[in-house]
C-alpha positions in Angstrom: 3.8 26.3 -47.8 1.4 25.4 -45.3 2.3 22.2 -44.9 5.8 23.4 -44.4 4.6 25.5 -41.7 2.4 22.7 -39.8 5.4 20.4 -39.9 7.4 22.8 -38.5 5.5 24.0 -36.0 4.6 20.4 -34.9 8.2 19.5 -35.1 8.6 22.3 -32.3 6.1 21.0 -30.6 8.0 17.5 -30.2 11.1 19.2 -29.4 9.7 21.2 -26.4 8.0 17.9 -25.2 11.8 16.2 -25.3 13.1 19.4 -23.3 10.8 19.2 -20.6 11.0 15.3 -20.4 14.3 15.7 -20.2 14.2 18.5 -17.5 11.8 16.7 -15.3 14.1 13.4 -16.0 16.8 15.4 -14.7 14.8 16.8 -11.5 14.1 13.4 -11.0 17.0 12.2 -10.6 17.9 15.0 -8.1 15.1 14.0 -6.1 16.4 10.7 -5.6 20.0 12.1 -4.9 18.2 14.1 -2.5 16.7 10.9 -0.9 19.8 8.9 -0.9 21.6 11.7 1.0 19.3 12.0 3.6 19.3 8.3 4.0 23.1 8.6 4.3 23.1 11.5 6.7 20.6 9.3 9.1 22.8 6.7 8.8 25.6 8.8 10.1 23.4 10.3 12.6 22.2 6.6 13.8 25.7 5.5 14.0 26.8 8.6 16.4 23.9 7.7 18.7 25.2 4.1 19.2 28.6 5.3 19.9 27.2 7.6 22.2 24.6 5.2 23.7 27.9 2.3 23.8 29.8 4.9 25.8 26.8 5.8 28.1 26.6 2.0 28.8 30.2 1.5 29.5 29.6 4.7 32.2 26.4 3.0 33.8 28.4 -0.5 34.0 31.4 1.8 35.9 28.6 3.4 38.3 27.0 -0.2 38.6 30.5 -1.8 39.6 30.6 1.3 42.1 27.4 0.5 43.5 27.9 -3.0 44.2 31.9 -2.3 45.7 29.3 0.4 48.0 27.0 -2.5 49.0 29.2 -4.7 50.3 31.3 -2.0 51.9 27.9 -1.4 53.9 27.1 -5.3 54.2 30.7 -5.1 55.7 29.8 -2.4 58.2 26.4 -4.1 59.0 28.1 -7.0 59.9 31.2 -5.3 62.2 27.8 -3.8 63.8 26.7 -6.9 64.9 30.0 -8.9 65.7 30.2 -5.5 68.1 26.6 -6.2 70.0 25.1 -10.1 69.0 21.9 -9.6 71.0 21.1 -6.6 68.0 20.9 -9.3 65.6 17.9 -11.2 67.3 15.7 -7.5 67.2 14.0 -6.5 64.3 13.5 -2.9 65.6 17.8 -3.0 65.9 17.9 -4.0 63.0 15.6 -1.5 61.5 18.0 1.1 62.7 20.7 -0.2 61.6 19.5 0.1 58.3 18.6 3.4 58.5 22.0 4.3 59.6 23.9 2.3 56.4 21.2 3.6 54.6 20.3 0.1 53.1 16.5 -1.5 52.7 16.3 -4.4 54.2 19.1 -6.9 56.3 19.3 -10.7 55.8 21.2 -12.7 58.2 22.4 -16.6 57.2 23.6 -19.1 59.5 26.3 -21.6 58.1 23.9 -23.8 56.4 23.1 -20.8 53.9 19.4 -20.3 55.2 17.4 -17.2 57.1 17.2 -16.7 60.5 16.8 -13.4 60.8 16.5 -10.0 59.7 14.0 -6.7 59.2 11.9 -9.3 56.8 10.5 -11.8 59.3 8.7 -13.4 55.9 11.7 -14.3 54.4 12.9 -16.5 57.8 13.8 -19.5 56.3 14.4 -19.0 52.8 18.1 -20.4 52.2 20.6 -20.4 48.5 18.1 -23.4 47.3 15.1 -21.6 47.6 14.9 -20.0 43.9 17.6 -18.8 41.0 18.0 -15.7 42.7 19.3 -16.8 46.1 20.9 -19.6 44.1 23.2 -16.9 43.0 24.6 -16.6 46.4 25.8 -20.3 46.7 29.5 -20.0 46.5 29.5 -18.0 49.9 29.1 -21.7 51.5 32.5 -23.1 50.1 34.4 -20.1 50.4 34.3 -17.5 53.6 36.4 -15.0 52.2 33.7 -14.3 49.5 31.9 -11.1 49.1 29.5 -10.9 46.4 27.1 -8.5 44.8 24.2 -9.0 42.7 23.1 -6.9 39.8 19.7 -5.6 39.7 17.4 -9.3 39.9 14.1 -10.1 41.2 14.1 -11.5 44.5 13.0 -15.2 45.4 9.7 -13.3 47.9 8.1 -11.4 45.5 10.0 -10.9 41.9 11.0 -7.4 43.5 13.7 -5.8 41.9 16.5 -5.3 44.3 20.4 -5.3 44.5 21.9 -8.0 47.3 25.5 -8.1 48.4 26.8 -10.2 51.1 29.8 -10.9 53.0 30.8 -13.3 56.3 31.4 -11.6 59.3 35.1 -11.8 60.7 34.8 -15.4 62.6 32.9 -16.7 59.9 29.8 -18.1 62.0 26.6 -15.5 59.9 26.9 -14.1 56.5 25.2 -10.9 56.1 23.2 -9.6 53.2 21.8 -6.7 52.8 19.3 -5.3 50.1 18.7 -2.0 47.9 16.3 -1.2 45.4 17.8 1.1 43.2 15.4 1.3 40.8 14.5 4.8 41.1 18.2 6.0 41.3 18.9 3.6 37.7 16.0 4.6 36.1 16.7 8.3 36.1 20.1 7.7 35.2 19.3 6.3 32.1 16.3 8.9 31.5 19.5 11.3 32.3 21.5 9.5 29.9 19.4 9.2 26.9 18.3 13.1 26.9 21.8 13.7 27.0 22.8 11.7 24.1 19.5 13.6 22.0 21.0 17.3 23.5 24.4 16.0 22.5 23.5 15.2 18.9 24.3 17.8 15.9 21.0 19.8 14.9 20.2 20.0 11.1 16.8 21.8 10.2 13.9 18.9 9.3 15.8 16.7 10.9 14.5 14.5 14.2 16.4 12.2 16.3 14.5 9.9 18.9 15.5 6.9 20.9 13.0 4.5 21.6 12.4 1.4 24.1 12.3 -1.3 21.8 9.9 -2.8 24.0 7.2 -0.6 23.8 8.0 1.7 21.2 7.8 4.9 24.1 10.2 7.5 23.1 12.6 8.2 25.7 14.1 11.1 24.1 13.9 13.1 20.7 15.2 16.6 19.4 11.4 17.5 19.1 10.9 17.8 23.0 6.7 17.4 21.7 7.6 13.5 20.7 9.0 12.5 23.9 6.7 10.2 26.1 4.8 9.3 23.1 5.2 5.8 21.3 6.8 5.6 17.8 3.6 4.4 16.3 1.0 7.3 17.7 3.2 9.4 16.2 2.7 7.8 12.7 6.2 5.4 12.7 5.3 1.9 12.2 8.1 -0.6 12.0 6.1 -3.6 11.7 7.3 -6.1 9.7 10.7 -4.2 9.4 14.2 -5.7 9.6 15.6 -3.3 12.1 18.7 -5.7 11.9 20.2 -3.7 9.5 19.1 -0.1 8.4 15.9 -0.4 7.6 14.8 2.5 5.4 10.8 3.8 4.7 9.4 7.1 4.1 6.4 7.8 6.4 4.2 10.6 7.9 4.5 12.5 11.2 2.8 15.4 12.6 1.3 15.6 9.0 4.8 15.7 7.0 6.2 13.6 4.4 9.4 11.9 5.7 12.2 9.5 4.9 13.0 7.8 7.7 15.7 5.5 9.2 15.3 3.0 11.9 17.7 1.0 13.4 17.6 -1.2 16.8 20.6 -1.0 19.0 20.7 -3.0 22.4 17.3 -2.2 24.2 16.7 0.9 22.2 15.2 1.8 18.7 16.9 4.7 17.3 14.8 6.8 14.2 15.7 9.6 12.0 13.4 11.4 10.3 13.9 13.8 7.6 10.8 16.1 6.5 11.0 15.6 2.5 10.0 19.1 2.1 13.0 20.6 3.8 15.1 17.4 2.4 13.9 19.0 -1.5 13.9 22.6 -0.5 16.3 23.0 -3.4 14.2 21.4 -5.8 10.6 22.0 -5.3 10.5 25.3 -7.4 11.9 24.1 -10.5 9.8 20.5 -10.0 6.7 23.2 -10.2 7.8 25.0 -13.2 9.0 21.6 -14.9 5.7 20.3 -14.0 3.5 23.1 -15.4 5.8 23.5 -18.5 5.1 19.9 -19.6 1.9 20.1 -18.8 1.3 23.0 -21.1 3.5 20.9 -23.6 1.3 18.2 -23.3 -1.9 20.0 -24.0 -0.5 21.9 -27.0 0.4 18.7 -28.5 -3.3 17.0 -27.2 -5.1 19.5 -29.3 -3.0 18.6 -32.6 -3.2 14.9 -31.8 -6.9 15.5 -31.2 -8.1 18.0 -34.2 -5.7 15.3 -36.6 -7.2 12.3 -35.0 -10.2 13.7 -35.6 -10.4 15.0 -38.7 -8.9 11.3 -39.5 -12.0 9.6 -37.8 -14.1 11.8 -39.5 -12.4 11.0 -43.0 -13.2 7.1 -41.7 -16.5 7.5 -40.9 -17.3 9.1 -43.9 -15.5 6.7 -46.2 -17.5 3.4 -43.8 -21.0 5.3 -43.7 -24.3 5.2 -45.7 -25.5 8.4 -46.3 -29.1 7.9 -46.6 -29.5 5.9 -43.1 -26.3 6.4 -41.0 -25.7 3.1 -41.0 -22.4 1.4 -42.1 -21.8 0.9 -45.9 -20.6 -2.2 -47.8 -17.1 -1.0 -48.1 -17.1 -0.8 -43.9 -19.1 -4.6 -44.7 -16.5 -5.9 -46.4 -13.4 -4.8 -44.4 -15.2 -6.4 -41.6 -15.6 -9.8 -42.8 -12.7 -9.9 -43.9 -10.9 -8.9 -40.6 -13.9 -11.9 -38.9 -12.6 -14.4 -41.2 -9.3 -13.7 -39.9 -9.8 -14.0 -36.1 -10.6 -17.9 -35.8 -12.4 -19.8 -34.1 -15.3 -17.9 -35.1 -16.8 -17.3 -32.0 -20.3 -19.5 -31.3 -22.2 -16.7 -30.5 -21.5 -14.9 -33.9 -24.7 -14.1 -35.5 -25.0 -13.2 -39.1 -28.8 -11.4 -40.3 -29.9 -10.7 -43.6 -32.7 -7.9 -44.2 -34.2 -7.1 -47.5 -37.2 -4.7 -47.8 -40.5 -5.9 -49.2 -42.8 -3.8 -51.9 -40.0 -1.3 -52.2 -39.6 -1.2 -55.6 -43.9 -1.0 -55.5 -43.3 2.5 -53.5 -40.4 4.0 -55.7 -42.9 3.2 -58.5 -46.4 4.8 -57.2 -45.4 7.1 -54.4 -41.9 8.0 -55.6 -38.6 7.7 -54.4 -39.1 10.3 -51.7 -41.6 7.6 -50.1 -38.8 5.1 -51.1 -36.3 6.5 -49.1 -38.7 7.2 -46.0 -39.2 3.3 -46.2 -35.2 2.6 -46.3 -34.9 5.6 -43.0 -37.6 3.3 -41.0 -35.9 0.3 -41.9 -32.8 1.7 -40.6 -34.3 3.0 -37.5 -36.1 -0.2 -37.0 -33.3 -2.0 -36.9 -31.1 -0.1 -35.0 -33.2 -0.2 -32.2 -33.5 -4.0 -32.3 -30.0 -5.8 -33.0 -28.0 -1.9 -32.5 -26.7 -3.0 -29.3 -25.7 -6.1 -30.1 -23.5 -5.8 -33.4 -23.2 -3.3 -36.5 -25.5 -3.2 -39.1 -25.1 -2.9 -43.1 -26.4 -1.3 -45.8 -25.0 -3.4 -48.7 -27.3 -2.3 -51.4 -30.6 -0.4 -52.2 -32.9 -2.3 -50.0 -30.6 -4.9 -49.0 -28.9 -5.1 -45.1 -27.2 -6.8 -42.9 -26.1 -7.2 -39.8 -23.0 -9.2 -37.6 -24.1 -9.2 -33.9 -23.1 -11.5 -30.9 -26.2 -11.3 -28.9 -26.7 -12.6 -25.1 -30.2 -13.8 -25.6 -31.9 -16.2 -28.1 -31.4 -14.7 -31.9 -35.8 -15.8 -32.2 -36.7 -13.0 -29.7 -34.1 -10.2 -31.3 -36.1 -11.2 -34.9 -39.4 -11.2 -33.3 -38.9 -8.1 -31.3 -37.7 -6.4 -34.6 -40.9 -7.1 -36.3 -42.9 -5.9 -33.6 -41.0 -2.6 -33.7 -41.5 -2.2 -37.6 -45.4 -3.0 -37.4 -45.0 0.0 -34.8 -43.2 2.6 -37.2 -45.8 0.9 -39.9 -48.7 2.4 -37.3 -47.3 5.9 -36.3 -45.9 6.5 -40.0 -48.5 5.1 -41.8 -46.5 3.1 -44.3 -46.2 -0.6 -44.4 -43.2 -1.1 -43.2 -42.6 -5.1 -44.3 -38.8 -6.2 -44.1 -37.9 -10.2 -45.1 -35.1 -11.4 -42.7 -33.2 -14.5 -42.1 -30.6 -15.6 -39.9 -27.7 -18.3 -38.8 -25.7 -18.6 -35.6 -22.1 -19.6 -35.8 -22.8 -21.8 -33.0 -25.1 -24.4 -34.9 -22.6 -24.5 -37.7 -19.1 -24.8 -36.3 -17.3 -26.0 -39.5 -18.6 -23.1 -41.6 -16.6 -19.7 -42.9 -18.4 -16.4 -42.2 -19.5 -16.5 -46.2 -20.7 -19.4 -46.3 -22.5 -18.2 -43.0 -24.0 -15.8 -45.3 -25.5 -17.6 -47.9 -27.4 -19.5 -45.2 -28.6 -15.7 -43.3 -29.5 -15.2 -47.3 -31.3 -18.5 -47.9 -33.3 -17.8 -44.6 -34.1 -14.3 -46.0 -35.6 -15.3 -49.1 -37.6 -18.1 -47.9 -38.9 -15.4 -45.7 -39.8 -13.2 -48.4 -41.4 -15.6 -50.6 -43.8 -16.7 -47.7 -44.4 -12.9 -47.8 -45.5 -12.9 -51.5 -47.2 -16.0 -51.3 -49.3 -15.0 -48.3 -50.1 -11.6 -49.9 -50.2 -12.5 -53.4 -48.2 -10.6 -54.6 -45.8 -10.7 -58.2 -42.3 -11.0 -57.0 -41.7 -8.5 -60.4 -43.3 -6.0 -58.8 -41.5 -5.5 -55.5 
């Protein structure tokens, strides 16, 4: 009955572990939906903000054909100026003012020959359409006087100074005027316009952050968190180093101390990133994650303490069934198993050490002191050699007074031996017994084509030439041991 009752209560033990795998399995799985979605809904979101961004481009191209069909109109009217009043054209200060009134920066005039001769920059006199790629531009103007022409935003020849030139002939042909703006200012905020636009234009979802980078420097030009803009992608905690931002490149990442998915993508001259706080993007799962979690822990333990007090009690049953009572030590059915699971695992390794111990004068003891005495002698022998070859191996009580031990030490097998009977003349001193123990010993090493028993006999040889020298040098009757 009781064993009915353990096996069913472990059997519902198992069950509620399979539940709650199968719960959390489930939540898992959720999770990753979860992920996936929010990777899908950046997508979307990444997609609008190109569209948005391709339609604010095609509006700054419009403005920029505007600007140019402006600049020529006023190279036009610079010119008519002139043609009006020829002697202005030879006066800087004239000139200056006629700047100021078509509301230009500087005025270049050209003779025929496409070079410099005057204007408000009295450095650039003599600069002509061969003089770099930028003035190059302008070349055409020489084969064709009904040319007017307008460059987009380009360094100039002088200093690498961004600037807008248009130029046009005047009416008989004989000076081409150019004039020059630097609208760098008025571009610039357009596209800072532009961009915070295209953020405030974008749908709002809670977790959710949108930001536009330049590419070049990773500075975030606008974002739906106004505390990110200005920043660069990396300070706050993006880092798309080593990313294909080709394609949608997809990472989970940390900012302003949040867990988030994000989605980067690089469009044109910007790098556009979504983030989604994971939190906000598992809001829906978090609470039964917790309870799953805590459930299968509790699972877990329940079925810890069975596996431990069985496993236990089954180690106990082992070591009970392997172990001499007297001395602790392993017993010759734990001997045998052993030796036979060595001879199995070949090669034997060279370090394999096989010692045989036998006791000297015990039977003398058992006989005049009693077995008491005996027994104190087989303890100390025990203790003696545990603390000499323990570390190194397992030792063996294999019959009354009979040991032996299997170690694989990392020092010479002499010292081990010597050092053990230097620890039994010390139990001898402090116990006051003479603690004499014959020993002998072979090392795999030195006897490579040799099985483990036949290892033995040699350990056993050694042993008893040992303790005949013992006899022999104590005169002593072997019979009487």
């Amino acid at each position: 009955m009781k064993n009915r009752k353990y096996n069913a209560f472990l059997l519902s033990m198992v069950t509620v572990c399979i539940i709650a795998i199968l719960i959390g399995f489930e939540l898992f799985i959720q999770v990753s939906s979860n992920r996936r979605q929010a990777y899908q809904t950046a997508g979307i979101l990444a997609n609008q903000v190109v569209t948005l961004i391709e339609n604010n481009n095609e509006k700054i191209k419009l403005h920029t054909e505007s600007l140019k069909e402006d600049y020529i109109t006023r190279a036009k009217a610079v010119a008519y100026i002139i043609d009006q009043n020829v002697k202005l054209s030879y006066s800087k200060e004239e000139l200056l003012k006629i700047a100021d009134l078509t509301m230009v920066d500087e005025i270049h005039l050209f003779n025929v020959q496409g070079s410099i001769y005057a204007g408000t920059v009295p450095k650039y006199y003599g600069y002509n359409f061969d003089s770099g790629e930028q003035m190059s531009y302008f070349k055409p103007m020489l084969t064709d006087k009904t040319l007017s022409m307008c460059q987009d935003v380009t360094p100039n020849t002088a200093e690498s100074k961004l600037m807008m030139y248009a130029i046009c002939w005047n009416d008989d042909g004989t000076r081409m005027i150019q004039v020059g703006i630097e609208p760098l200012r008025l571009i610039g905020e357009l596209n800072a316009n532009e961009i915070t636009e295209v953020v405030a234009g974008m749908p709002s979802y809670s977790g959710v952050d949108i930001m536009i980078a330049d590419s070049a420097t990773g500075r975030i030009e606008g974002s739906t968190i106004t505390a990110h803009e200005g920043k660069t992608l990396k300070a706050i905690g993006i880092d798309l180093s080593g990313l294909d931002l080709s394609d949608d490149a997809e990472f989970s990442s940390k900012v302003d101390g949040n867990g988030v998915y994000c989605l980067a993508k690089r469009y044109g001259g910007y790098t556009i990133v979504i983030t989604d706080i994971k939190a906000a993007a598992n809001e829906n799962v978090v609470r039964p994650i917790i309870l799953t979690f805590l459930y299968v822990v509790a699972a877990v333990m329940i079925i810890y303490v069975i596996v431990r007090n069985m496993t236990t009690q089954i180690i106990e049953e082992q070591k009970l069934s392997n172990t001499d009572q007297l001395t602790g030590l392993y017993n010759r059915r734990a001997y045998e198993n052993d030796l036979e699971e060595f001879s199995k695992k070949l090669p034997i390794p060279d370090s394999f050490t096989y010692i045989s111990f036998d006791l000297n004068g015990l039977k003398n003891v058992n006989d005049n002191l009693g077995h008491d005495a005996g027994d104190k002698l087989i303890k100390g022998a025990a203790e003696c050699m545990r603390q000499a070859v323990g570390k190194y191996g397992r030792i063996y009580r294999i019959g009354g007074d009979e040991f032996a031990s299997v170690i694989f030490p990392d020092k010479p097998v002499a010292d081990i031996v010597n050092g053990f009977k230097t620890i039994c003349e010390g139990w001898s001193q402090v116990n006051g017994s003479d603690l004499k123990i014959a020993c002998g010993y072979v090392v795999a090493g030195e006897h490579k084509e040799l099985s483990i028993e036949e290892l033995s006999k040699i350990a056993d040889s050694e042993m008893y030439k040992d303790k005949e020298q013992y006899y022999l040098t104590n005169r002593i009757d072997r019979r009487k041991k």
